[in-house]
N, C-alpha and C positions, 0 to 999 in steps of 0.2 A: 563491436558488433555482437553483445551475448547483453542478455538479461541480467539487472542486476534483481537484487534484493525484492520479491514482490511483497506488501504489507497486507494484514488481513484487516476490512473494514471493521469488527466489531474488537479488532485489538486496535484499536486508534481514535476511535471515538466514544472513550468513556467522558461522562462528565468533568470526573478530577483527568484520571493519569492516561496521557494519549496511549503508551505504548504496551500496554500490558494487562491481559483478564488471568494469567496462569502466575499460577505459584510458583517463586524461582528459587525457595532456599528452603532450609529444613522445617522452617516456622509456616510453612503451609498449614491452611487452615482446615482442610481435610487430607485423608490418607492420597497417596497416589494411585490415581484409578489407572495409570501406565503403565505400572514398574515392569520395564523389562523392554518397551517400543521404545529402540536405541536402532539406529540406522550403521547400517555397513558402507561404508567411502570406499570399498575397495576398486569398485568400479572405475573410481577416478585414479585413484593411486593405493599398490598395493602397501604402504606404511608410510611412516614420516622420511624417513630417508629416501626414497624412494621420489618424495617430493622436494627430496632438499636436492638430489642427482637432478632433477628435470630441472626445476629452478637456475640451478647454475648453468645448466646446459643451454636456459634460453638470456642468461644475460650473457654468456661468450657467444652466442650467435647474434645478437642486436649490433653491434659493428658492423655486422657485414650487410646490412640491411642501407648502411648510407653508401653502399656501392650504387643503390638504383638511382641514384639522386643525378637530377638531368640525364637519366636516358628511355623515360616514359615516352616520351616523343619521337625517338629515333623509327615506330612503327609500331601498328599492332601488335604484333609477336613481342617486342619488348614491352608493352602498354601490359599484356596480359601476365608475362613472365613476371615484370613486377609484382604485378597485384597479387598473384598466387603466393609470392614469398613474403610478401605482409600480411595476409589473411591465413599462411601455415603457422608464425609467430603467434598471432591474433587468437588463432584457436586454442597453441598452447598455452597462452596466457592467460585464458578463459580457465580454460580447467585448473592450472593454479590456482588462482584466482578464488573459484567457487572451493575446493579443497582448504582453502586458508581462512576465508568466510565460513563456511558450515563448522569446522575445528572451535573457532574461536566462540561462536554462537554459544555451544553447548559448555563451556568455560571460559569465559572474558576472566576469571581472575588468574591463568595461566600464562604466566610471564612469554612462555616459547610460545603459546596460539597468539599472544598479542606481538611476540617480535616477527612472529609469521606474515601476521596482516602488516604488518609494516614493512617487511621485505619487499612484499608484492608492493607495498604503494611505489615504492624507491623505484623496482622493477618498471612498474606501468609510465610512471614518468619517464623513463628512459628510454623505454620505446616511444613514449607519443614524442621524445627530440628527436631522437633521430629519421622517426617519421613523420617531422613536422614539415619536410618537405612537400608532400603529397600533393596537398590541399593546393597551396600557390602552383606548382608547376601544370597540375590537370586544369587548373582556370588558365592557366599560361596556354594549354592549348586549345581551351574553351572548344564552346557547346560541338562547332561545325565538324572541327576536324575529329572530336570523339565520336560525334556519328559515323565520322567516315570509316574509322577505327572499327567500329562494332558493325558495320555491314561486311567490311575486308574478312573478319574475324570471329566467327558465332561463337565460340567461346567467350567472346567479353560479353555476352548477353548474363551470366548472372552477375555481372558487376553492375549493368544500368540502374538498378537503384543508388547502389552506394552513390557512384559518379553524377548521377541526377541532384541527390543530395549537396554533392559539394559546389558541382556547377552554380546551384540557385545561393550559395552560401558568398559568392564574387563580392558582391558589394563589403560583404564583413569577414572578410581575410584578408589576414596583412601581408608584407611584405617577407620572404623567408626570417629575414632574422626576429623582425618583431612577432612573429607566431611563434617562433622555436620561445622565447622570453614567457610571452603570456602562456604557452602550454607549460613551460616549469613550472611556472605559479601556482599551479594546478592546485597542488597539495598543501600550499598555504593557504586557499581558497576553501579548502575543506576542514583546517585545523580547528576555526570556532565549533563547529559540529563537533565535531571529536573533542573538543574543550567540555563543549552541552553535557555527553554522554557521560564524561568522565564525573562530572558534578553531579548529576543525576543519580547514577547507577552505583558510582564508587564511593562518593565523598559526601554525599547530603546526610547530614545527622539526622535520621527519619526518628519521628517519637515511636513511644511501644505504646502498646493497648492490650489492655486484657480480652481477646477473643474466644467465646466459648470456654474458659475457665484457663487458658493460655495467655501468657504473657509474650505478646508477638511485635516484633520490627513492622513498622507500618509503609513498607518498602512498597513501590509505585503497585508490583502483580497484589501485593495482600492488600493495600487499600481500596483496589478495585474493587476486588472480592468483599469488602466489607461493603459496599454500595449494594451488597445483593442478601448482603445478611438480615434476616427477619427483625430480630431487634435494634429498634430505633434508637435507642441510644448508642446502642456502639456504632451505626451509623453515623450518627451525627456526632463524637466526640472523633471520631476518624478525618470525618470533614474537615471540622475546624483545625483539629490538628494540626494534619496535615498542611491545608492553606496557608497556617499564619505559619508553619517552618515556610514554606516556597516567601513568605511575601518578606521573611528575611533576608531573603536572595536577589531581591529585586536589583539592586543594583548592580549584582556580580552578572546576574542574566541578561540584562539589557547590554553590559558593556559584550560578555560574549556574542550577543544578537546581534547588535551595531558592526563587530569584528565583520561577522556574513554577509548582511547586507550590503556595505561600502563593498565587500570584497565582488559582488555581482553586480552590481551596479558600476563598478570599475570594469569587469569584461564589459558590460553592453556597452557603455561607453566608448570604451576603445576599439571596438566591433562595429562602432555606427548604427550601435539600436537604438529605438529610440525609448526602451525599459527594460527594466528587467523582465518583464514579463515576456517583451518581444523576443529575449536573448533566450529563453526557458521554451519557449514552444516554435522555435522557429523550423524548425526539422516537423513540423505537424502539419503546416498548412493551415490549421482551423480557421474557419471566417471570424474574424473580429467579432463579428455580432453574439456570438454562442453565449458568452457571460451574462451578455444584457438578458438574454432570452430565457436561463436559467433563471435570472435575479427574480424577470417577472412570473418564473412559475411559483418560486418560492414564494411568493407573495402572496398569488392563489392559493395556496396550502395552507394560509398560517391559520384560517378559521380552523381547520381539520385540528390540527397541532392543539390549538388550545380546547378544543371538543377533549382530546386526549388527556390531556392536564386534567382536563376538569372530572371527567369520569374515572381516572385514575383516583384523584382525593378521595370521590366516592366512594369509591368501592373500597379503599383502606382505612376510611371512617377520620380523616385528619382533618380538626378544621380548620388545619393552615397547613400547607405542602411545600418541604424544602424541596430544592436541588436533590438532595439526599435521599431524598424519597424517590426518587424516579427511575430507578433501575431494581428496585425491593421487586422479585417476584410476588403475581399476586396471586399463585399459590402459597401458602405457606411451606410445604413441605412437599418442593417442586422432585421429581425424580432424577437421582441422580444415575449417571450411565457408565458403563464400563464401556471401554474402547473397542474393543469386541463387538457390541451392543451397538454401538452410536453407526461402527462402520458397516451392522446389515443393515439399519434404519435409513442412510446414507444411500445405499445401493436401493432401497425399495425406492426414495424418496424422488430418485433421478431416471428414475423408468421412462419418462417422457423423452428422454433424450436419444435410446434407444441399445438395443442388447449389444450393442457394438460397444456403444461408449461403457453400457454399464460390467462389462465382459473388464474391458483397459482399467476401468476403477477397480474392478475386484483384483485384478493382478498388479496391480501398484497396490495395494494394501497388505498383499500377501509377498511383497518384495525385497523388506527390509530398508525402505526408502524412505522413514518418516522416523524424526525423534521427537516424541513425545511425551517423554519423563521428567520429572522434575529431579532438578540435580542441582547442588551449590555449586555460585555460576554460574548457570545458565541466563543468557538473556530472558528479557523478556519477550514479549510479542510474539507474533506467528508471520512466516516467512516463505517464501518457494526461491529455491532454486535451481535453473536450469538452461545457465548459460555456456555448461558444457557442452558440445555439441557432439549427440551420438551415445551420449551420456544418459541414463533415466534420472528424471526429478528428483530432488531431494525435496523434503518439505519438514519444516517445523514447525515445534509448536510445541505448550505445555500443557498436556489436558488434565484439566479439572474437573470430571464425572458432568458439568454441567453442561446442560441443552445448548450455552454459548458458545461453549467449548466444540461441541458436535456439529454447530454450525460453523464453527471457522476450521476443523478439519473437512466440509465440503466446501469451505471454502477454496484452501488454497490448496485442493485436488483438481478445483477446476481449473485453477493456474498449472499442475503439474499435467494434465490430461492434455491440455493445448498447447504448453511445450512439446509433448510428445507428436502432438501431430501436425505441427507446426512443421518440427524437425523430420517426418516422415515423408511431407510433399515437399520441401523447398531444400536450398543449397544451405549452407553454414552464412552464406553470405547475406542471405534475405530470411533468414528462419529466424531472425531478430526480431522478438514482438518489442519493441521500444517505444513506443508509444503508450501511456496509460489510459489515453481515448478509448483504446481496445480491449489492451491487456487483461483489465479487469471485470470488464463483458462476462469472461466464464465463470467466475469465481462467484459475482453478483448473482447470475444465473441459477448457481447451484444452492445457493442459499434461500434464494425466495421459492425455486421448489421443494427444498426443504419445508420451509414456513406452509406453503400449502397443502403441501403432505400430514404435516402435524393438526394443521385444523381440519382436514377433512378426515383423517381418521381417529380424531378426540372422543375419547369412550363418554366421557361426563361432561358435564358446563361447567366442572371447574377447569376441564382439560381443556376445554374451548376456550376459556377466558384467557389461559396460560399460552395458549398456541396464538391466540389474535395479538395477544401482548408482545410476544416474542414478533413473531412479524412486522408488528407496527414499530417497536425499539429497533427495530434491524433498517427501515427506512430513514425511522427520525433519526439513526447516527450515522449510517453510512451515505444518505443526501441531504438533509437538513444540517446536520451537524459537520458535516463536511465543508457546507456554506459557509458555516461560523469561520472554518480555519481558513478558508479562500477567501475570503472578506478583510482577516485579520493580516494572511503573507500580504494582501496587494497593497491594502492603508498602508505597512509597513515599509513595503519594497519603493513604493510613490515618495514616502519621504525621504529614504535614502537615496534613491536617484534624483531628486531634486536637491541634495548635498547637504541637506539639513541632521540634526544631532537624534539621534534615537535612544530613548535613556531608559530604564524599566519602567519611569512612570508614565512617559509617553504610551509606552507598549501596556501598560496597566490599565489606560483609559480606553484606549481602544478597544482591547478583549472584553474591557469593563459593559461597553455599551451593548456589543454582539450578542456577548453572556446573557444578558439582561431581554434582550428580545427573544432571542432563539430560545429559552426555556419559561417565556411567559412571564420574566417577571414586572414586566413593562405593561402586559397585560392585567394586572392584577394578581392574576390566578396563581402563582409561585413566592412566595417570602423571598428576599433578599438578603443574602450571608455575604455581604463585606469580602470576608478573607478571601471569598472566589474570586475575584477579581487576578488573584495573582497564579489563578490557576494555567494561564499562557506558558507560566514556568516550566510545564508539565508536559504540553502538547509539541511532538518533535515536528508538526508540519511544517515551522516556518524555515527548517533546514533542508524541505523534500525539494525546492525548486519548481514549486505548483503542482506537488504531485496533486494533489487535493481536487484542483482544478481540472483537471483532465480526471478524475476520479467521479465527479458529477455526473458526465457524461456518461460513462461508463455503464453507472446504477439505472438512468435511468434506458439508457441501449436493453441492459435486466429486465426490466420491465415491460420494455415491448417483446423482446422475443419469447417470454413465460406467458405471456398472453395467447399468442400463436402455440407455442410447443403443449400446453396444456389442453388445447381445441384439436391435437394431434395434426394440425395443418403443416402437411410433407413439403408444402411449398417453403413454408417459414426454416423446419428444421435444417432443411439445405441447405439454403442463404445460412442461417446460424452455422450449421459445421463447413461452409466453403469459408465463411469469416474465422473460426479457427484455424484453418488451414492455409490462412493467407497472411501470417505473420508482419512482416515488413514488407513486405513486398509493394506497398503504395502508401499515399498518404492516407493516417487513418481516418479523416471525413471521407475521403473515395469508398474504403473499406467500408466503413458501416453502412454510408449510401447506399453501398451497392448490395446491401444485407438489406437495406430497405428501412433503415433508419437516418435521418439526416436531423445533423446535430444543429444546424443549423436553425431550422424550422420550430417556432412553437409549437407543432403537434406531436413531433417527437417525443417530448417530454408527459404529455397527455397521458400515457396509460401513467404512467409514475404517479400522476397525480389522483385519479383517480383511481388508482389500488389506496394508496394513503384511505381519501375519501371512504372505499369501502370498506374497509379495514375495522374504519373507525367507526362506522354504523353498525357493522357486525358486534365490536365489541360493546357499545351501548345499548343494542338490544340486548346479546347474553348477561351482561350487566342490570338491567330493568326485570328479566324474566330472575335471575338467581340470587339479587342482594344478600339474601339472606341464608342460603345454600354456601357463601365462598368465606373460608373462613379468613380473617383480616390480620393481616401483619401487626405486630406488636407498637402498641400506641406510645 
């Protein structure tokens, strides 16, 4: 019941490298616009010892935890006594948990942060045996008599969700001893990932490039960064690079990939789903239909999308447009921001939400809650976490002085603002935003008013052109580009649940075709560079278990509520903060529903589409009126 790891949309959907826009080692390609924004963990644990005394404190307490095994039943009072003694372990284990996570974040090359996060796994398995009881004995006294339970007893009233949860879970839970087998497995389940990362992050022989008169490691954050660099050539020999090292790997990745798949398609299997997909969102509810309904907005969008391509060439004066080309600011000599800077920009930009929230943003930034340094080591990506409960947010990240950067720190404040107040109206036990239907609602939110904030207060039409671009790049990768990677897990997860071989070049054909539509080259309007094909190697979605999919929704939920909060409509902002403030407490189609978005419905996704639409006519008019005023990236 705690939050894991939240991901920030514009660290995950780059062209080449999903996980990473910040520089993570010395060869950064600018100075550090951070140095010094390092977060204090004391909150969670006053030092390392101090976590290694609680640690052991809670594996000598997990034995006594199969004391409760068959006496949930004996009556309410014991139904609730239970429950309190596995959601007080539950909680300690959260806060280890996130203490062992954030450590290891800021230093993956530190043997004790990596034996830490491995402690904790050994740990979590140990409790989910000896808690594998749970499940089967509360179906054992099913729906009726748990009612009867929670009227004898108001106290189990913040358990009704958890217990609702499990209740509907009957059909796919086994028998005690076969769930205690399949939850050990747990961890073997998760090793292909952790295989992924290791090859990735630690052992891929990245080539070097000469950037800006620097001899640099072309590691996943610095090759991102060259996707944004003015001149074209070290763009483009980045690319290829790059791609043809991953498309050496194809083999070693596919066999990792196939490791994951079989391994999830083996739980739904043996759960009685009938995919993985069903095994991945079954705690959601979502109507079946939601995908299809997406598929067809995405559809409607694609003229928008190549309007975009096209007027991008323009205005860069190219007359032929890579892949490589598509993230090049088209400013030349876009402004770079110090952290300081980016966080009053952030608090003006989020005015609409109100002096309440913008009040909580300024004191989470003044809290020591955020590492944003670049340090050898450090992951990459941007992250929230705040699955300790009673705890305040942590939030990562690597910033870069860039606009990108400044938007994924409002980003994933919007993730840490709605833990907090997630955590201030509900129990530990429902203050679980688990669901990414939701979760990522506020993050999206905070982002596109950002984007609107920058076009409406653009001094120049080069400022405008730079502000419309930035917005429109922030749709086309955190919904369109998201499609590519939901399109690719499901092709994927379909063959492996049908028992069939998954090999890299299976997985190469697939991302092949995706690639190819999603950036126009199908179209015409984009060149096609071969080596990207193998750029699947790169993007960590197909280990999120659909986070992707539940992430569509999400963006466009964004979109309608910026629509309302921007018209200052009090009715919308309510719905919007009671939907913060309702965590897990229901299924998230209920949640949003009742915020007055239904994911279900074609219309929902409508503003989505037409902000796209708008976006993109803004930016071809300032385009038609300034050709000649913006000066053009390096040909």
């Amino acid at each position: 019941m705690g939050l894991r790891v939240r991901i920030s949309a514009m660290a995950v959907f780059s062209i080449l490298v999903a996980p990473a826009a910040r520089p993570v080692t010395p060869e950064a390609v600018i100075d550090d616009p951070a140095q010094g924004a390092v977060w204090d963990l004391s909150p969670l644990f006053r030092d390392a010892d101090a976590w290694e005394k609680e640690r052991a404190a809670v594996d000598a307490a997990l034995p006594h935890l199969s004391r409760i095994n068959g006496t949930l039943g004996s009556g309410a009072t014991a139904l609730e006594t239970g429950l309190q003694q596995i959601s007080a372990i539950r909680q300690r284990l959260e806060r280890l948990n996130e203490y062992a996570n954030l450590n290891v974040a800021v230093d993956a090359s530190s043997d004790v942060n990596q034996a830490r996060v491995q402690q904790m796994a050994t740990l979590q398995s140990h409790f989910d045996e000896v808690t594998s009881f749970l499940n089967p004995e509360i179906l054992a006294l099913g729906r009726e008599r748990i009612g009867a339970f929670e009227k004898a007893d108001p106290g189990l009233s913040i358990y009704r969700r958890p217990l609702e949860l499990i209740l509907r879970r009957a059909a796919h839970t086994l028998n005690p001893e076969a769930e205690a087998v399949v939850t050990a497995a747990g961890p073997l389940r998760q090793q292909p990932s952790a295989i992924h990362d290791v090859l990735l992050y630690a052992e891929m022989p990245w080539p070097s490039l000469k950037v800006d008169g620097k001899m640099t490691s072309l590691t996943p954050a610095v090759t991102r960064a060259t996707q944004f660099n003015a001149d074209r050539e070290i763009r483009r020999q980045a690319f290829d690079s790059v791609t043809q090292t991953l498309s050496h790997f194809e083999g070693t990745a596919g066999a990792i990939a196939f490791g994951y798949l079989a391994g999830t398609a083996f739980e739904a299997k043996v759960r009685h789903y009938p995919s993985s997909l069903a095994l991945a969102v079954a705690d959601d509810a979502m109507p079946e239909t939601t995908f299809q309904v997406m598929a067809t907005e995405v559809g409607t969008a694609q003229p928008a999308l190549l309007r975009y391509l096209k007027v991008r060439q323009k205005l860069l004066g190219f007359t032929e447009l890579h892949v490589y080309d598509l993230r090049v600011p088209l400013a030349t000599l876009p402004h770079r921001y110090a952290l300081d800077e980016a966080e009053t920009l952030i608090l003006k930009a989020l005015a609409p939400l109100g002096e309440d929230y913008v009040r909580m943003l300024k004191n989470g930034f003044q809290n020591h809650a955020m590492h944003a340094t670049s340090q050898h080591g450090k992951m990459p990506g941007a992250s929230t976490e705040y699955e300790a409960y009673g705890v305040q947010p942590f939030v990562f990240l690597t910033f870069d002085g860039s606009f990108d950067s400044v938007s994924t720190v409002a980003h994933e404040w919007g993730h840490a603002i709605n833990g907090q107040l997630t955590q201030a109206a509900l129990p530990f036990e429902t203050a679980d935003i688990a669901s990414t239907f939701v979760a990522d609602t506020p993050s999206l939110t905070n982002e596109i008013l950002l984007s609107d904030y920058m076009i409406a207060n653009a001094k120049t039409r080069q400022d405008r052109i730079s502000a419309l671009d930035h917005a429109i790049d922030l749709l086309r990768y955190s919904y369109f580009g998201a499609f590519v990677d939901v399109e690719f897990e499901m092709k994927a997860h379909e063959i492996a649940d049908r028992g069939e071989a998954v090999t890299g070049q299976t997985l190469n054909e697939i991302y092949c075709g995706l690639y190819k539509r999603f950036n126009g080259i199908d179209a015409g309007v984009t060149a096609f560079d071969a080596s990207a094909c193998a750029g699947w190697i790169n993007r960590p979605g197909l280990y999120y278990d659909f986070y992707f999919y539940k992430y569509l929704t999400a963006v466009s939920a964004a979109a309608y509520f910026v629509d309302g909060l921007e018209k200052n409509d009090t009715a919308t902002r309510q719905r919007y903060f009671d939907l913060l403030k309702a965590g897990g407490s229901d299924d998230p189609y209920i949640l949003l529903k009742r915020a007055g978005f239904d994911a279900a419905s074609p219309i929902a996704y409508q503003p989505m589409v037409r902000r796209l639409e708008r976006l993109v006519a803004q930016l071809e008019a300032a385009v038609a009126q300034s050709i000649g005023d913006v000066p053009r990236a390096n040909p």
